[in-house]
DOTI-979498 format. One record per residue: z, y, x of N, C-alpha, C in turn; residue in one letter. Coordinates in steps of 0.05 Angstrom, whole numbers, padded with zeros to 5 digits, always signed. Example, Ala and Ser with C-alpha at 12.3 -4.5 7.8 and 13.67 -1.06 7.14 Angstrom:
% DOTI-979498
+00156-00114+00264+00156-00090+00246+00156-00066+00264a+00142-00045+00257+00143-00021+00273+00157+00001+00258s
END
This chain:
% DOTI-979498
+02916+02707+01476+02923+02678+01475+02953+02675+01469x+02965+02654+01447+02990+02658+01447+02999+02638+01463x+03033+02636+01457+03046+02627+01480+03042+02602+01480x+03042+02580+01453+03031+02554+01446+03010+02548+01462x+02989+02571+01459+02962+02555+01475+02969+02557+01498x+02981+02572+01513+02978+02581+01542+02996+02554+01552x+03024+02552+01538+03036+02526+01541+03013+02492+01549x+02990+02494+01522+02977+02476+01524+02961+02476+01552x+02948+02496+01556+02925+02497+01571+02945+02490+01602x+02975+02496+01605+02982+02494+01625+02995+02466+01634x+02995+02458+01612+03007+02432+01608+03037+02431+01593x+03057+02451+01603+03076+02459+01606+03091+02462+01567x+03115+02441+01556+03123+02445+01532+03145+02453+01533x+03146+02471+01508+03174+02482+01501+03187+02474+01500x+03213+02487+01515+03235+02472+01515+03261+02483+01497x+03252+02467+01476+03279+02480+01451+03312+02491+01459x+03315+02513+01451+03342+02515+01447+03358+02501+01440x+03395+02504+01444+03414+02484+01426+03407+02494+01399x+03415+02476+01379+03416+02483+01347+03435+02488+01344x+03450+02506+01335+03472+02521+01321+03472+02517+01295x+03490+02502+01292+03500+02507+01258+03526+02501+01252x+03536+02525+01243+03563+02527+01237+03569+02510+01208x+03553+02522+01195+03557+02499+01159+03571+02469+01172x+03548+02468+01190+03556+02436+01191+03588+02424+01208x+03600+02439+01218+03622+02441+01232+03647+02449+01211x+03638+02464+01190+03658+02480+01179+03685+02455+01171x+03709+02469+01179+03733+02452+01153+03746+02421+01188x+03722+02426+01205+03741+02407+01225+03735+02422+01254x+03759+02426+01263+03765+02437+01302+03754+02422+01311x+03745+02389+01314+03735+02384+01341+03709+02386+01328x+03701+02391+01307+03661+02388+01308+03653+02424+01318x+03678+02444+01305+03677+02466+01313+03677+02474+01344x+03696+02453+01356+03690+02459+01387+03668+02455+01396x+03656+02429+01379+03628+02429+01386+03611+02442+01395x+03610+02447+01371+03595+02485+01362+03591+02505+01381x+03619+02514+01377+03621+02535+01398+03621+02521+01424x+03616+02505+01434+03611+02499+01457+03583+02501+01463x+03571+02494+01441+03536+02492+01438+03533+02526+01438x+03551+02529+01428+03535+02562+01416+03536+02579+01447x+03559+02582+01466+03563+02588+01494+03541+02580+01505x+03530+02554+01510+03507+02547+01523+03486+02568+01511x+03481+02576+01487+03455+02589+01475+03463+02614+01481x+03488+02637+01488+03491+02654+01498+03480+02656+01520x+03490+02635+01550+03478+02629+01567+03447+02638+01569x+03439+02619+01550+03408+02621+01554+03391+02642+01541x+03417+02657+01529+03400+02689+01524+03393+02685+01492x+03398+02667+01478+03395+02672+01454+03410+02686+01432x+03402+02710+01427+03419+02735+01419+03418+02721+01392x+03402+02722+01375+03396+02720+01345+03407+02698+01341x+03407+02676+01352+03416+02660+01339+03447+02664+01341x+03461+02661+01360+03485+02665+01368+03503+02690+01351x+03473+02712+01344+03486+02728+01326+03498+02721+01300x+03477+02705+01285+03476+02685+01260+03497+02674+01261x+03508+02649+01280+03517+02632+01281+03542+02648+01289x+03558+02674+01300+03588+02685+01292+03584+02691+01267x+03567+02706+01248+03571+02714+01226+03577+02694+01209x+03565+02670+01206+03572+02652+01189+03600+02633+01199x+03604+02636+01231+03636+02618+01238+03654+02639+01229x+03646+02668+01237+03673+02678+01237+03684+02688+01210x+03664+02700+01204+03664+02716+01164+03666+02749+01160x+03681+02760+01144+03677+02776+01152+03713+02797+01157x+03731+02770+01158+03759+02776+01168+03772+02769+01195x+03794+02765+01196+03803+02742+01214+03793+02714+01223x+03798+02699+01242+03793+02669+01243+03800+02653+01226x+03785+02643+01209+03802+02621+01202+03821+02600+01221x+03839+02586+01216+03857+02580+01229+03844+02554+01241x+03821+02534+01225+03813+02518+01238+03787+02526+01258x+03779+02548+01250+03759+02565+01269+03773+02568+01298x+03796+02576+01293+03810+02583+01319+03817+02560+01333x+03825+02540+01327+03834+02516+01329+03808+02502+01346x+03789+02503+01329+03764+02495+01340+03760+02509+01368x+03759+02536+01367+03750+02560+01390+03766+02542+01411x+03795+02540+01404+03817+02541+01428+03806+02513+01442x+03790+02485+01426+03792+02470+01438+03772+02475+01455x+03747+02487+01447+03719+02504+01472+03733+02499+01503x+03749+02530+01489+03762+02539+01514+03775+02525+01534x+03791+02503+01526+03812+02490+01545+03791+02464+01558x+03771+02458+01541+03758+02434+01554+03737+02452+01579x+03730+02471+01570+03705+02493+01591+03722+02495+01613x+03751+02511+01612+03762+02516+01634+03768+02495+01652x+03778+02468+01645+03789+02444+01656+03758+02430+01671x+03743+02444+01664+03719+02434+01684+03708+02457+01700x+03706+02480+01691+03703+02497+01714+03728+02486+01749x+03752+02483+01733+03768+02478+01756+03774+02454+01776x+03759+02437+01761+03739+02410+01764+03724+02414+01788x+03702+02441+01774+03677+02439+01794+03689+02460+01819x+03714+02458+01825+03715+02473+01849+03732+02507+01849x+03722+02513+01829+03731+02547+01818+03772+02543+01812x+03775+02565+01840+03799+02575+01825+03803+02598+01815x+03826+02606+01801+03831+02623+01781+03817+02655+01799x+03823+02666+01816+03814+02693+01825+03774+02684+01823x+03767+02667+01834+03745+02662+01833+03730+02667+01804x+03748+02655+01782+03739+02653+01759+03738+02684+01744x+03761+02701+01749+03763+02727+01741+03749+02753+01755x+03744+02742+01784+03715+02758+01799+03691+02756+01793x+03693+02735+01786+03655+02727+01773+03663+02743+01743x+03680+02735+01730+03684+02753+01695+03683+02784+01696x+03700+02793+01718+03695+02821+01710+03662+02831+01724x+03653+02813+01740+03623+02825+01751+03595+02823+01731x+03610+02802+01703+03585+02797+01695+03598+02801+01659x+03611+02802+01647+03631+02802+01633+03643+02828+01617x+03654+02832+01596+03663+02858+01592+03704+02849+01593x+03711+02869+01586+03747+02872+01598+03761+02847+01582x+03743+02851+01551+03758+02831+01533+03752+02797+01538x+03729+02792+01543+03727+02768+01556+03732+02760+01576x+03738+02777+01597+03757+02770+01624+03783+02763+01615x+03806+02787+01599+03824+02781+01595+03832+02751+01580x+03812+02746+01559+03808+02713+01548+03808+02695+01572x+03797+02700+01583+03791+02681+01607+03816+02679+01629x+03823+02702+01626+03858+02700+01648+03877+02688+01627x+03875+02682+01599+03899+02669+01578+03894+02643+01589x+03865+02637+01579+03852+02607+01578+03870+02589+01610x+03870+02609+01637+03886+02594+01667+03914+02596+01653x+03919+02616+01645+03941+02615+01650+03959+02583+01626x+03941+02582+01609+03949+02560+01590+03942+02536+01602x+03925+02532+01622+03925+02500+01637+03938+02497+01654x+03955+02526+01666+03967+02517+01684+04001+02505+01675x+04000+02527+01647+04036+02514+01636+04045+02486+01635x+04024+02463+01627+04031+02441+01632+04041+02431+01653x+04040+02434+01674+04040+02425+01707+04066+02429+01719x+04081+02410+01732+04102+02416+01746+04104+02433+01766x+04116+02451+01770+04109+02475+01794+04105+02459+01821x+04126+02442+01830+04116+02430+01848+04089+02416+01857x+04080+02407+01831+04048+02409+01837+04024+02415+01840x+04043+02448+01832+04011+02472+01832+04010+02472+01853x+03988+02482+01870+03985+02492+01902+03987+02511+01895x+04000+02524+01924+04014+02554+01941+03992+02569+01927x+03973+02565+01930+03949+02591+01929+03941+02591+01890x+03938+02571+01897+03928+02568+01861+03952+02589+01848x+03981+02586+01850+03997+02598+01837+04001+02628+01831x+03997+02627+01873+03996+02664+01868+03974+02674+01861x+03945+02659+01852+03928+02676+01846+03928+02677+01821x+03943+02658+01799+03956+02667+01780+03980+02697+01776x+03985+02691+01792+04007+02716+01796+03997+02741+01801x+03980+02738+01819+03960+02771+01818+03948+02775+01793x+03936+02750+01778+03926+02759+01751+03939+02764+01725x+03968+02767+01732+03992+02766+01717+03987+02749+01692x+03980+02728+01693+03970+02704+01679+03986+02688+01677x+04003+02690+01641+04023+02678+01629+04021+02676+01608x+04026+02660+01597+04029+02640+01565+04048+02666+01555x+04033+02680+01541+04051+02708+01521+04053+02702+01497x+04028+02684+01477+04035+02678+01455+04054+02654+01449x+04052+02652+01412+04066+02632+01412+04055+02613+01398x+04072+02589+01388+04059+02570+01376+04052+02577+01347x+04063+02597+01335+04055+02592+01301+04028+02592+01297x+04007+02607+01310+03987+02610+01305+03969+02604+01333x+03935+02590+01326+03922+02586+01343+03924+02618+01368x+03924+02603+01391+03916+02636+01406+03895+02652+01403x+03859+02645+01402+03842+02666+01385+03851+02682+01373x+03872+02675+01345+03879+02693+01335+03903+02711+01341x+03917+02700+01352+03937+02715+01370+03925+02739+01383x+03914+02730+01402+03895+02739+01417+03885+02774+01406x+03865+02760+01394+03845+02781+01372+03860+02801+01363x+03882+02802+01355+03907+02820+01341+03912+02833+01368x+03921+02828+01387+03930+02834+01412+03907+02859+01412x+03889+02851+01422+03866+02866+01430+03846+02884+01404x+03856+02882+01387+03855+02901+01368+03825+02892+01353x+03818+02862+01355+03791+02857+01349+03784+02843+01321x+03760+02848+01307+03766+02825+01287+03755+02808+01292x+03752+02788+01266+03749+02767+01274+03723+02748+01294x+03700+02763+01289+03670+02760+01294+03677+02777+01321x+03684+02796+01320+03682+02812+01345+03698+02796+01374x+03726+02779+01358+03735+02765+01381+03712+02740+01385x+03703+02732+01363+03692+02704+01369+03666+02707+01399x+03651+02739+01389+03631+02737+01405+03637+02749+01441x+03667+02755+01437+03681+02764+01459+03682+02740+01480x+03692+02713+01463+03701+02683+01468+03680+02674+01473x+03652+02677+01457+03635+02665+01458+03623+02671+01491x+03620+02698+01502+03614+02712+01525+03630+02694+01550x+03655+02689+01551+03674+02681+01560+03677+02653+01570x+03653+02637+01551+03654+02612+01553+03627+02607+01566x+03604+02625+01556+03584+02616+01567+03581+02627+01602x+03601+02648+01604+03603+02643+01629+03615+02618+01658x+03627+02609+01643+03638+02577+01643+03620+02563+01646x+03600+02562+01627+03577+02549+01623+03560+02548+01644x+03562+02571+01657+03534+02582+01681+03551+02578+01710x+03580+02574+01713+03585+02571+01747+03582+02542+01741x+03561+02548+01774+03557+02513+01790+03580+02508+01808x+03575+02480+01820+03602+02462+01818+03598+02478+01855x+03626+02478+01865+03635+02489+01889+03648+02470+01902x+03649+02464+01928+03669+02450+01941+03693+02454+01937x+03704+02432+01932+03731+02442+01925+03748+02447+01950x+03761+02471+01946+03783+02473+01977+03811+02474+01969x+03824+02465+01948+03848+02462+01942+03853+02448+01922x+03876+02434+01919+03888+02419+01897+03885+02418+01870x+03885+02405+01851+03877+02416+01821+03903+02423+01818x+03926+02433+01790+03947+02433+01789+03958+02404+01780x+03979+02398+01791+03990+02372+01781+03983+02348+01799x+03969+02359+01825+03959+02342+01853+03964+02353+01873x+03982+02374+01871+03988+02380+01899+04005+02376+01911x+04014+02364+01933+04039+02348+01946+04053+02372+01956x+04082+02366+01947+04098+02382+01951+04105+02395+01985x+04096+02382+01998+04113+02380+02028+04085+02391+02041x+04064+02393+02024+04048+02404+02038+04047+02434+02060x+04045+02440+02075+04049+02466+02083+04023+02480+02096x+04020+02503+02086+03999+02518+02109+04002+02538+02123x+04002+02538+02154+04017+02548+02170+03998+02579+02164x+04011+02610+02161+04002+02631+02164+04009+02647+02196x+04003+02671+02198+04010+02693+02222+04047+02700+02217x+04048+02699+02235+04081+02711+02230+04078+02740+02225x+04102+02749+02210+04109+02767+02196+04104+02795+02217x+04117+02781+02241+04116+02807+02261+04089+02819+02267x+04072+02798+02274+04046+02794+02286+04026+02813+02264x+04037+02801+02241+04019+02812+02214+04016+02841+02213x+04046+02846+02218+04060+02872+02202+04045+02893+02235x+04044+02885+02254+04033+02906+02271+03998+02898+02265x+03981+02882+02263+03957+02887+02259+03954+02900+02228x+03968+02901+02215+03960+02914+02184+03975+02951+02191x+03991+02954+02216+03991+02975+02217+03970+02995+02238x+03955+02976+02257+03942+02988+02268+03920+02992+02250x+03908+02975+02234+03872+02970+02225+03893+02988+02195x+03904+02999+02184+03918+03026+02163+03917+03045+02179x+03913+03058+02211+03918+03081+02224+03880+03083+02227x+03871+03049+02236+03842+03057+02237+03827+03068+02209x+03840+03051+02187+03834+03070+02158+03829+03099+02164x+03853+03115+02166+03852+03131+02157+03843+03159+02169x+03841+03147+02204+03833+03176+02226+03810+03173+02218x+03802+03204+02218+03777+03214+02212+03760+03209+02238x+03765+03201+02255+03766+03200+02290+03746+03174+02288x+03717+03171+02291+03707+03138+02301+03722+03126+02321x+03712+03143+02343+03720+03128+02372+03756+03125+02363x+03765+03126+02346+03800+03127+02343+03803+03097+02328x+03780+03099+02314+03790+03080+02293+03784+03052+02303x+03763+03054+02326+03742+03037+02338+03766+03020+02354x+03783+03042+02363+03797+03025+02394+03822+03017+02371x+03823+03018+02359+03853+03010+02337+03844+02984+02325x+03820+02981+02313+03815+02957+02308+03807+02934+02331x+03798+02942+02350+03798+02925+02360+03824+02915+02380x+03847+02941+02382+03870+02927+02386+03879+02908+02371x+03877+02907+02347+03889+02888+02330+03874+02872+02330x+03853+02858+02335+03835+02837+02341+03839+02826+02368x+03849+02842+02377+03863+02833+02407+03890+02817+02406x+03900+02825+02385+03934+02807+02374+03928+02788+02373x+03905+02785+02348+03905+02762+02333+03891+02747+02353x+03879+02746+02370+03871+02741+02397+03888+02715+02402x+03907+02735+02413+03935+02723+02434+03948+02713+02416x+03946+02721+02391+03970+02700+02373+03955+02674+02362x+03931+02672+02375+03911+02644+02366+03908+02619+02396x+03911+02646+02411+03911+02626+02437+03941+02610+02444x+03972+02619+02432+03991+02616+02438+03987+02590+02415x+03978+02594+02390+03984+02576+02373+03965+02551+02375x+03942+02556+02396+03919+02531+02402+03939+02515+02422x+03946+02532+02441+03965+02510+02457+03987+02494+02441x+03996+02506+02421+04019+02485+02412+03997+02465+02400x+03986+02472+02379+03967+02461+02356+03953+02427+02374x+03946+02433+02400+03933+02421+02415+03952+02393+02427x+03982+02398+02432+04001+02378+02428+04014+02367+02404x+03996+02371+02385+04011+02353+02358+03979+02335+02352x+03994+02307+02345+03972+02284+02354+03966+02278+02321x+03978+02303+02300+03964+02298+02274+03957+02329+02268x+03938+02343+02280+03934+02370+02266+03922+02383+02242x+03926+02395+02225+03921+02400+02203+03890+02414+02202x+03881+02394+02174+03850+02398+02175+03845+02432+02169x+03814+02443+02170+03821+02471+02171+03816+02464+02141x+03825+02504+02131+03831+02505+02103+03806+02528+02096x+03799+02536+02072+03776+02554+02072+03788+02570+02045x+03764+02595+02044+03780+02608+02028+03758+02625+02018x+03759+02636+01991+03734+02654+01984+03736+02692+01985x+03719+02694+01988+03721+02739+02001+03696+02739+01978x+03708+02748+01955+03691+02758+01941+03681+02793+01951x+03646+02796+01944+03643+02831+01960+03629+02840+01928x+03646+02869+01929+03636+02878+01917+03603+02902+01916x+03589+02901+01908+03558+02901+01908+03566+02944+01913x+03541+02955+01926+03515+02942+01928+03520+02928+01957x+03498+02925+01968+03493+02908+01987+03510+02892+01997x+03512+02863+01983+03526+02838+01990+03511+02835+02014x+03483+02838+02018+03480+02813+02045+03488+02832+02069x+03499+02853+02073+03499+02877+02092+03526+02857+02099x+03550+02862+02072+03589+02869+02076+03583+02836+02093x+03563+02818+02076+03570+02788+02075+03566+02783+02118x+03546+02805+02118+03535+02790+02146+03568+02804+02168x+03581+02826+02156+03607+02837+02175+03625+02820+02171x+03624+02803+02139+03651+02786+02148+03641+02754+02169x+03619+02755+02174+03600+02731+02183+03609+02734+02211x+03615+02765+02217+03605+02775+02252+03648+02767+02258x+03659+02779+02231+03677+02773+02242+03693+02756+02247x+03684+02736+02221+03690+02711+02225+03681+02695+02251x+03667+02692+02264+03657+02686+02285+03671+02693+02313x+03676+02716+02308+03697+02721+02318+03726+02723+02326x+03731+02710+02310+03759+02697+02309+03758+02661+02287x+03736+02655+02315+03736+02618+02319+03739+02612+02279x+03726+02617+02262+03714+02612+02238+03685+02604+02244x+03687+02599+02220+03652+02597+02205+03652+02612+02167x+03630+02620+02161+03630+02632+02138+03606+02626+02121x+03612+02623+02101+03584+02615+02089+03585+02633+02067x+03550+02643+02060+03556+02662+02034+03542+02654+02009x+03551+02655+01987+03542+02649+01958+03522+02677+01947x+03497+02669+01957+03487+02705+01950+03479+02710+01915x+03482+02685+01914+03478+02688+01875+03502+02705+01859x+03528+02701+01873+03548+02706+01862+03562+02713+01873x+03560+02733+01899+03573+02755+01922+03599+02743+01931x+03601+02718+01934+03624+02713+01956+03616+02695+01980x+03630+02704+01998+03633+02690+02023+03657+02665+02028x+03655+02638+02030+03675+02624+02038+03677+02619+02064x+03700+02621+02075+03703+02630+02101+03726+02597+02113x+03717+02586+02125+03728+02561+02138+03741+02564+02165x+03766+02551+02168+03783+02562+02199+03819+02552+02193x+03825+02551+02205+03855+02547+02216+03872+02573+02190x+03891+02569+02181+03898+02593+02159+03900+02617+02177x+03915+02616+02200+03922+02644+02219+03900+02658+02223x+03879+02643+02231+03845+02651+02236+03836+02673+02205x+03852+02650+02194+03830+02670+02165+03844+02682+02157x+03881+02696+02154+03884+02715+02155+03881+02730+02168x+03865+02731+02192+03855+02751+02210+03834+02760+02197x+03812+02745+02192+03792+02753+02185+03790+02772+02156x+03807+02764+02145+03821+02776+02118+03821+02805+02128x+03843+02804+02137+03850+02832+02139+03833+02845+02160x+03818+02846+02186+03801+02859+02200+03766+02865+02178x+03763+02837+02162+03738+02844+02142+03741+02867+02125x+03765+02868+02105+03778+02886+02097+03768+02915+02101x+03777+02909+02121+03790+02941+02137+03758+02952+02145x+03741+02935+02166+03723+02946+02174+03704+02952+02149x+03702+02943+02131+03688+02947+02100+03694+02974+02099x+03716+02970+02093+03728+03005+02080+03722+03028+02106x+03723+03027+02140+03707+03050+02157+03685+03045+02159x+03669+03030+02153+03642+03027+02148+03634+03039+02124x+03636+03038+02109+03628+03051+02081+03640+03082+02087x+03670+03085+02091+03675+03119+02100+03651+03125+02119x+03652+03112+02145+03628+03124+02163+03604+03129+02158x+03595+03112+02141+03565+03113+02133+03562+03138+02107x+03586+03147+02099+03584+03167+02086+03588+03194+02096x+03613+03198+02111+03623+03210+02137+03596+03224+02147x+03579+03206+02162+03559+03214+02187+03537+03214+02171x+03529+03215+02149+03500+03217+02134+03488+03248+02147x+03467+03250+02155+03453+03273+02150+03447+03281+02130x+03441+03313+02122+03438+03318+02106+03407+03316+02087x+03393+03294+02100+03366+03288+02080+03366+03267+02060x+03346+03267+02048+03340+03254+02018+03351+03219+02029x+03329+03219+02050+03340+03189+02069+03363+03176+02071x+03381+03187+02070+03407+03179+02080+03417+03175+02047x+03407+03176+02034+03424+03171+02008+03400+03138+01996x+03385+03135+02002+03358+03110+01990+03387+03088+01998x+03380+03066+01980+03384+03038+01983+03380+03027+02014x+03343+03038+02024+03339+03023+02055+03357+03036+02080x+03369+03058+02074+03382+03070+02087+03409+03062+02096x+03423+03056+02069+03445+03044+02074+03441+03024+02081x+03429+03007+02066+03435+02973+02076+03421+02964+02102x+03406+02982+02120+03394+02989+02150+03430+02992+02160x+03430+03013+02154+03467+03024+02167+03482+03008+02167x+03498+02986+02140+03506+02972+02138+03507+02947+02161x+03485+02934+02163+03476+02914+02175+03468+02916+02200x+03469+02946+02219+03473+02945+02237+03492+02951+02254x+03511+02962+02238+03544+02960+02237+03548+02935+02234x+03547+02920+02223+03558+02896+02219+03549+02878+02250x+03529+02876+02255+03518+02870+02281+03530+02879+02304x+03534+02905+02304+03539+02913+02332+03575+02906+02335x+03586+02909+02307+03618+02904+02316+03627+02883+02323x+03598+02861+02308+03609+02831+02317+03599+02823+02340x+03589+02844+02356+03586+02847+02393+03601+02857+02401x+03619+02869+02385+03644+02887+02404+03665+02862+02391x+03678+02853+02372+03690+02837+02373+03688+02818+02389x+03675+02801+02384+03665+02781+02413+03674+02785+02437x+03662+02802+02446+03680+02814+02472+03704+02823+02479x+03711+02830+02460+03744+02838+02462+03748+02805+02452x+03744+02787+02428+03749+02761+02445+03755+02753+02466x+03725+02752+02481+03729+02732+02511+03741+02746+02522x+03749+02774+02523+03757+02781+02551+03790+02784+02545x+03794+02773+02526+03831+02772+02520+03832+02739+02526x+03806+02726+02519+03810+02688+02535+03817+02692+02561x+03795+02701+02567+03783+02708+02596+03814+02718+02613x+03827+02731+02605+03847+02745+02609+03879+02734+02609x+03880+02702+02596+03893+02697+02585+03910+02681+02615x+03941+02671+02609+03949+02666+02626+03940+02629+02643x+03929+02623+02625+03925+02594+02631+03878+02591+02618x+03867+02595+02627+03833+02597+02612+03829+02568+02619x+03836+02564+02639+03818+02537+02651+03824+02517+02634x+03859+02509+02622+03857+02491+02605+03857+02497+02572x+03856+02530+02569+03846+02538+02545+03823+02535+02536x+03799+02543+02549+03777+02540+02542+03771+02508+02537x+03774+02479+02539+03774+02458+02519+03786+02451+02499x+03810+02474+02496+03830+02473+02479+03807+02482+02459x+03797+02509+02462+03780+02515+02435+03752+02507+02429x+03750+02492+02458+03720+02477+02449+03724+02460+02427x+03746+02440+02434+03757+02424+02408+03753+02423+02388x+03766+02449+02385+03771+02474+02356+03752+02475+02348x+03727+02485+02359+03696+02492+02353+03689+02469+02330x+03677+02445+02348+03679+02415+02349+03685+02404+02321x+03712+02413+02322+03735+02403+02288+03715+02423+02271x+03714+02451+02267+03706+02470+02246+03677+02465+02238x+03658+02458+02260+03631+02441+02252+03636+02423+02230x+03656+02406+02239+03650+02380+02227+03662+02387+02198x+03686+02402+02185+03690+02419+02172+03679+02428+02153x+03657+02446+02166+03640+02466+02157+03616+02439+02136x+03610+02420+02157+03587+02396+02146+03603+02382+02120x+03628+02387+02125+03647+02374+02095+03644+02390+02084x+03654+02415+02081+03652+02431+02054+03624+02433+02049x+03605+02436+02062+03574+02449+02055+03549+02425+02077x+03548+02403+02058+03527+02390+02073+03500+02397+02083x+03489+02425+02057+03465+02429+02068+03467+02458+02064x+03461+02476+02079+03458+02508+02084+03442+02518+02098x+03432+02534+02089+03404+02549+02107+03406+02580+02111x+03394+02588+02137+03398+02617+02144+03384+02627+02127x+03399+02656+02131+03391+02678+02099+03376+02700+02124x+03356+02711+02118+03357+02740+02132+03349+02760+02119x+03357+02778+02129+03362+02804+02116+03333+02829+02124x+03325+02841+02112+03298+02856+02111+03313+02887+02108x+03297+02902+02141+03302+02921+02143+03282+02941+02146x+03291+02962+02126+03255+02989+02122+03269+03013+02138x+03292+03014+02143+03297+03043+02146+03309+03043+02181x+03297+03052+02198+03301+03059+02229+03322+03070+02227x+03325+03097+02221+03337+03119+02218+03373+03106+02208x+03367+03092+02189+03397+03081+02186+03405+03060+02207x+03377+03035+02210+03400+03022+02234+03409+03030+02257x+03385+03055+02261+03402+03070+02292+03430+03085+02291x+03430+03098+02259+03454+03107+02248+03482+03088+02254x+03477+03061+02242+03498+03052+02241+03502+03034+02265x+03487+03025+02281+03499+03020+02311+03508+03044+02321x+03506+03064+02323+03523+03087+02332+03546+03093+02321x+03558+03087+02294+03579+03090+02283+03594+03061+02293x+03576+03036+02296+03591+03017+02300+03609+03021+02337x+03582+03025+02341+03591+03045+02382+03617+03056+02386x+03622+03069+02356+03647+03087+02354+03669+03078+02341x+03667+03054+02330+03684+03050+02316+03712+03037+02322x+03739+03035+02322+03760+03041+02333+03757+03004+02337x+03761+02994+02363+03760+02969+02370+03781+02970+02396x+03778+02991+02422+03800+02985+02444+03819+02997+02441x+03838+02990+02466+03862+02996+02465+03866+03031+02455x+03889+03035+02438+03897+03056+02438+03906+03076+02459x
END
C-alpha cells in the first residue's frame, strides 16, 4: 500500500515542505534572506535533496556572490535576534551548536552574537550576557568591505556552497530552539546600577580549594568529608547572608541560571545537580530534550551549586570508574546510569544533613528557621514565574548491582569534616 493510500485510509494529509527556489530570489538580499531562511526551516525538517539543489543553484560553483552573502547575512542577524528574544543566551546558544552542529557552524554562530551584540552600549549589556561572550571569545574580527559569509568562508578555508551549507546548518538550528524563560536582560535593556550579589572572594577561594583536593584524592571517604566541608561553608555563608537579606525591606528577586550536562546519561548528572540544588535552598528544573538544567535561587546559592555540581560530577564519574568490577556489567549503559543515580540520591541525603545540622547548629535557629521558610516561600513563587507548568520526570532502573555500587561510593564520598 503506498503512502498516499495509507494517508487516505487514515485520514491523515501531507504536509508539504517549504518551496525553495533560489531562481526566484536571485539579484535581491532581502528575497534571498527569504530563501535562506525558508531553506534552514527545510534543513530542519530533514530535507536533504532539496536543500542540496537549492545551495547548488544559490551558491555556484565559486565564492558568494556578494548579494548572496548580503542576503545570507540578513538570515542570520534576523534568526539570531529572535533566538535571543525567545530566551537563549549566547553560552546556551553555542552548547546546543556544538552538541548538535559541526565546528564550522558553531563558529558562524559565535560571529552571528558577537555582531548583535556590537551595536549596544556596554552599559546595557548584562554582567552575564557579556562574559559569556567573553568565554566565547566572540568579536566583530571582520571588516566592512565585504559581506561577512564571505569573509567568513575565506577565514575557514571554505568555498562557496560549502560555507552556504555550513550557514545553512547554523540557522536551522535557530530554527529548532523553543522559546525559554527569559532570565536576563536583552542587550541594550539592562540597567546599569543593576547588581547581583555573588560569594565573597574568600569564602569562594576556600570551597574551590577544598572540592580541587576532593578532585583529586584517590581516597572516597577523603573526598567525601572535603566536599561536604565545603557545603558546610556555603552553609554558614547563606545563613549569615539570610539574616542580613531578611532586614532589607526591598530584597532582590532570585536569579536563575542554565548547567548545561554533557551526555551520556543527562537524567543521572541532571537528578545530582537536582539533589544539590535542593540542598542549598534552590530549585532546578531540567530541559531533557536539550541536556540543561536551570537552576533558580539567590546568586550565592547558585554559585554554590555551581561549583559543588561540578565537582561531584567529576568524583562520580572517577568513582564509578575507579570501583567498577571487573565484569562485562559494569561497563552496560544500565550499569552506569543505576550507579549514577544512586550516587546522585544518596549525596543529596548526605548533603541535606550536613545542611540541617550546620542550621541546627547555628548560633541563633529559632529565628533562622522563618528566615528560610520565607526564602522557601519567595523561590516557589519564582520557580511558578519562570516555569508555570512542569511535571516530574522518573528515571528507570535495570541494573541492582550498579545502584548498590553507587550508594556505596556515594557512602564514601568526601562530605565531613576533614
Amino acid at each position: 500500500m503506498g503512502k498516499q493510500n495509507r494517508r487516505r485510509r487514515t485520514g491523515r494529509k501531507a504536509v508539504p515542505g517549504p518551496v525553495l527556489d533560489a531562481a526566484a530570489a536571485a539579484g535581491d538580499p532581502a528575497r534571498i534572506a527569504e530563501a535562506v531562511a525558508t531553506a534552514a526551516l527545510a534543513v530542519a525538517q530533514g530535507d536533504k535533496t532539496g536543500v542540496r539543489r537549492f545551495v547548488h543553484e544559490l551558491a555556484g560553483p565559486g565564492s558568494l556572490a556578494t548579494e548572496v552573502a548580503e542576503g545570507t547575512a540578513r538570515a542570520g542577524r534576523r534568526l539570531i535576534a529572535h533566538a535571543f528574544e525567545s530566551g537563549w543566551l549566547p553560552m546556551d546558544v553555542h552548547q546546543a551548536a556544538r552538541r548538535r552542529v559541526d565546528e564550522f557552524a558553531t563558529g558562524y554562530l559565535t560571529d552571528l552574537m558577537a555582531e548583535h551584540r556590537a551595536p549596544f552600549d556596554p552599559g546595557t549589556v548584562d554582567a552575564t550576557w557579556q562574559h559569556q561572550l567573553d568565554e566565547l571569545a566572540a568579536t566583530v574580527w571582520w571588516t566592512g568591505e565585504r559581506p561577512h559569509p564571505n569573509q567568513w568562508a575565506d577565514r575557514a578555508l571554505l568555498s562557496g556552497a560549502e560555507a552556504l551549507t555550513a550557514i545553512l546548518d547554523a540557522l536551522a538550528l535557530l530554527v529548532q530552539l523553543p522559546r525559554l524563560a527569559p532570565i536576563r536582560s536583552l542587550p541594550g535593556t539592562a540597567i546599569p546600577s543593576a547588581h547581583h550579589e555573588h560569594v565573597d572572594e574568600k569564602t569562594l577561594g576556600r570551597v574551590r580549594g577544598l572540592l580541587a583536593k576532593a578532585e583529586s584524592t584517590s581516597f572516597a571517604e577523603e573526598a567525601e568529608a572535603l566536599s561536604a566541608k565545603a557545603q558546610e561553608l556555603m552553609t554558614k555563608y547563606a545563613i549569615d547572608r539570610a539574616f542580613l537579606a531578611h532586614r532589607r525591606t526591598d530584597p532582590a528577586l532570585p536569579a536563575a541560571r542554565r548547567l548545561w550536562l554533557d551526555t551520556p546519561y543527562t537524567e543521572a548528572k541532571a537528578l545530582l545537580v537536582d539533589q544539590v540544588t535542593r540542598a542549598n535552598r534552590a530549585r532546578a528544573v531540567f530541559a531533557a530534550d536539550w541536556g540543561f538544567v536551570t537552576i533558580i535561587g539567590d546568586d550565592p546559592d547558585l554559585d554554590a551549586v555551581e561549583l559543588l555540581a561540578t565537582s561531584l560530577l567529576v568524583q562520580a564519574t572517577r568513582t564509578m570508574i575507579d570501583t567498577a568490577p571487573g565484569t562485562g556489567d559494569s561497563r552496560t549503559r544500565a550499569y552506569r546510569k543505576a550507579f549514577l543515580t544512586a550516587y546522585a540520591t544518596r549525596i543529596g541525603d548526605r548533603l541535606t544533613t550536613t545542611t540541617e545540622s550546620t542550621i541546627a547548629h547555628s548560633p541563633d535557629p529559632t529565628t533562622l528557621l522563618p528566615i528560610l521558610a520565607a526564602q522557601n516561600t519567595r523561590l516557589t513563587q519564582a520557580l511558578t514565574t519562570y516555569f508555570p507548568t512542569t511535571h516530574t520526570r522518573r528515571i528507570t532502573i535495570r541494573s541492582t548491582d550498579g545502584w548498590d555500587a553507587g550508594t556505596e561510593a556515594a557512602d564514601h564520598a568526601h562530605l565531613d569534616r576533614p
